[in-house]
N, C-alpha and C positions, 0 to 999 in steps of 0.2 A: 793293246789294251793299256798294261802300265806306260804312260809318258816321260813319270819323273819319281823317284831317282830311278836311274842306272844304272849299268856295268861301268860308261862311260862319267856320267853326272850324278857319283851316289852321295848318299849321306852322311856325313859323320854328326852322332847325336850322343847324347848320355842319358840316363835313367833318369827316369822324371822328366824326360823335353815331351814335346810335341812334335812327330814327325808328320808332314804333307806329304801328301801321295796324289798324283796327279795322274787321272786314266781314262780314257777315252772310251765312250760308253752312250748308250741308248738312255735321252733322259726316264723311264721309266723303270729303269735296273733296280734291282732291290737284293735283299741279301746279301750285303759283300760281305766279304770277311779279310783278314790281312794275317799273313803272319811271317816271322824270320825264320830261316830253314837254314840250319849247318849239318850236311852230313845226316845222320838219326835224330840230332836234335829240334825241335819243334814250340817256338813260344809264337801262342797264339797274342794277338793285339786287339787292342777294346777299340771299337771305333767309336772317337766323342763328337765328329760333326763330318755330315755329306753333302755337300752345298754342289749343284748343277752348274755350267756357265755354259747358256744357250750359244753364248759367242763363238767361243772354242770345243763345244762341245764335249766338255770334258767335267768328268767331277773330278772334284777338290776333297779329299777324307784326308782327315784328322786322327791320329794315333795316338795314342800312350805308348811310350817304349820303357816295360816296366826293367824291374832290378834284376841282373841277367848275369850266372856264371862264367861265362866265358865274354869276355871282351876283346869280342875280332869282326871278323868281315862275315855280314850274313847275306845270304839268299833273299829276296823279297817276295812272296808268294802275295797273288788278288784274287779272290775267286767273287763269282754272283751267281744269283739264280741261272736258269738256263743252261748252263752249262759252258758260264765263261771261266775259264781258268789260266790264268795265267804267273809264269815265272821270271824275274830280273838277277840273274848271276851278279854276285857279288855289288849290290848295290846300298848294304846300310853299313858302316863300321859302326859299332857301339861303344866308346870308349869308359874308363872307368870318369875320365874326367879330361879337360881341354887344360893341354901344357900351354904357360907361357913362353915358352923355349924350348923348339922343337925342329926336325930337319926336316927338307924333303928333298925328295931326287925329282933331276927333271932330263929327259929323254926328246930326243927329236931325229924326223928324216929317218927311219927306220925302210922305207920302202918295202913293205913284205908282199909275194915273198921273195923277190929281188930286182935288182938296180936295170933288170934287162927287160925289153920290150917284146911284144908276140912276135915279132916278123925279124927276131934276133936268132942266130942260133943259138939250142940249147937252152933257148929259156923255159919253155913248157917243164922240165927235171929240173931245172934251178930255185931251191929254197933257200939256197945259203943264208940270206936273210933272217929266214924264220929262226933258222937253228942258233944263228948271231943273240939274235933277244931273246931267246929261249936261257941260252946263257948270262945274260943280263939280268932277265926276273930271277933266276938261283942267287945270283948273288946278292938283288936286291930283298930277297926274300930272308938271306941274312942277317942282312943290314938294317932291315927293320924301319924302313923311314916313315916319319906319320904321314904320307900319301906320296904317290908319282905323278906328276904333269907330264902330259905326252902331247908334243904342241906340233902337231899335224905332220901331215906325210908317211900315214903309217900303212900305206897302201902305193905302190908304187902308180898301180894303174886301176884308179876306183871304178872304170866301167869293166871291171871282167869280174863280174859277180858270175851274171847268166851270161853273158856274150863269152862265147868262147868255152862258158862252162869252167873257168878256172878258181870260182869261188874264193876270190880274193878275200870279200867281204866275210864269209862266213871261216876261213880259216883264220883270219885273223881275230875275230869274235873269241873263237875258243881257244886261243893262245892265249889273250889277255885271261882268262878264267887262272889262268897258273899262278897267276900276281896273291899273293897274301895279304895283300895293302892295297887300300883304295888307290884306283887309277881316274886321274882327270883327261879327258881327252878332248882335242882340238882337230878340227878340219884344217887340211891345206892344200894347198892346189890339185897336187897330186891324186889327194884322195875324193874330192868332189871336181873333177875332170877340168880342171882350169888353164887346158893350155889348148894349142889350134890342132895338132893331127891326131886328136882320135878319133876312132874309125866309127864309132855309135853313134845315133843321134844325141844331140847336146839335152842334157839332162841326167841321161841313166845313171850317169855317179852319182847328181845329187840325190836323184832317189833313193840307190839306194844304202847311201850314207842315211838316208833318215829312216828306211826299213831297220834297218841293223842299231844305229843308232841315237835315233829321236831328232825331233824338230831341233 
């Protein structure tokens, strides 16, 4: 349902911006609502315009992001009539205001959850990987930087989502949830299946590189 922002492509906005929200939807949906969700905290969003695009099929809303205590990384919540509901981890940071001088860390080639292939020994029990970045985000989470770039490869083998049942995809989703600071993330070979011996039909990475993490 949500298309944009992200876990992977979120927002960074300040009080008083406009944030778009991009979600895939039946043009006749009505009722949405929006809101940031930290934990127990809960600020609802006025919606100022819902514009349809028969093209892409997706509406376009328009938020208010009003004046907010805490200035961190929120939940995205979309609900509509029907009983659509849906949630994007970590997809708006609110800042109190945009520094002209600021840092950021940038990450690559992670291969989660390791550098070993299914027809290796031992790789089925090898996370090493995971547990690598796991330590990484602690201490990026001390350091504080105003966002991470992670520029592809953060999936050694993007078709063992369901093939295999190794849930590449999905464990690597909720690792990134640990990050404190918005993460940008990048596809690369690895992760949308771009080389000659894997064993699935050509595609299944890209798919589902865009289930997990958008067009």
């Amino acid at each position: 349902f949500i298309q944009k922002p992200l876990q992977n492509i979120p927002a960074l906005v300040t009080s008083g911006e406009i944030l778009d929200i991009d979600c895939e939807a039946d043009p006749g949906t009505t009722g949405c609502g929006d809101q940031l969700v930290q934990g127990n905290k809960i600020i609802d969003l006025s919606v100022t315009s819902a514009t349809y695009d028969p093209a892409t099929h997706w509406w376009r809303l328009q938020v208010d992001i009003p004046s907010v205590s805490l200035h961190e990384l929120y939940d995205l919540r979309v609900f509509a009539a029907g009983g659509i509901d849906d949630v994007t981890r970590h997809a708006v940071q609110v800042n109190a205001e945009f520094k002209s001088n600021y840092s950021f860390s940038h990450i690559t080639d992670p291969h989660l959850p390791d550098h070993t292939y299914p027809d290796s020994g031992g790789a089925v029990t090898d996370s090493t990987e995971m547990v690598d970045l796991r330590t990484i985000i602690e201490d990026l989470n001390v350091i504080n930087p105003e966002f991470v770039l992670l520029t592809g490869d953060i999936i050694n083998e993007g078709e063992l989502e369901d093939y295999l049942g190794w849930r590449s995809y999905t464990r690597t989703q909720r690792l990134l949830t640990e990050f404190e600071v918005p993460v940008f993330l990048i596809a690369g070979n690895h992760d949308i299946g771009g080389w000659d011996d894997t064993p699935p039909p050509d595609g299944t990475a890209r798919r589902d590189w865009w289930r997990f993490f958008g067009w």
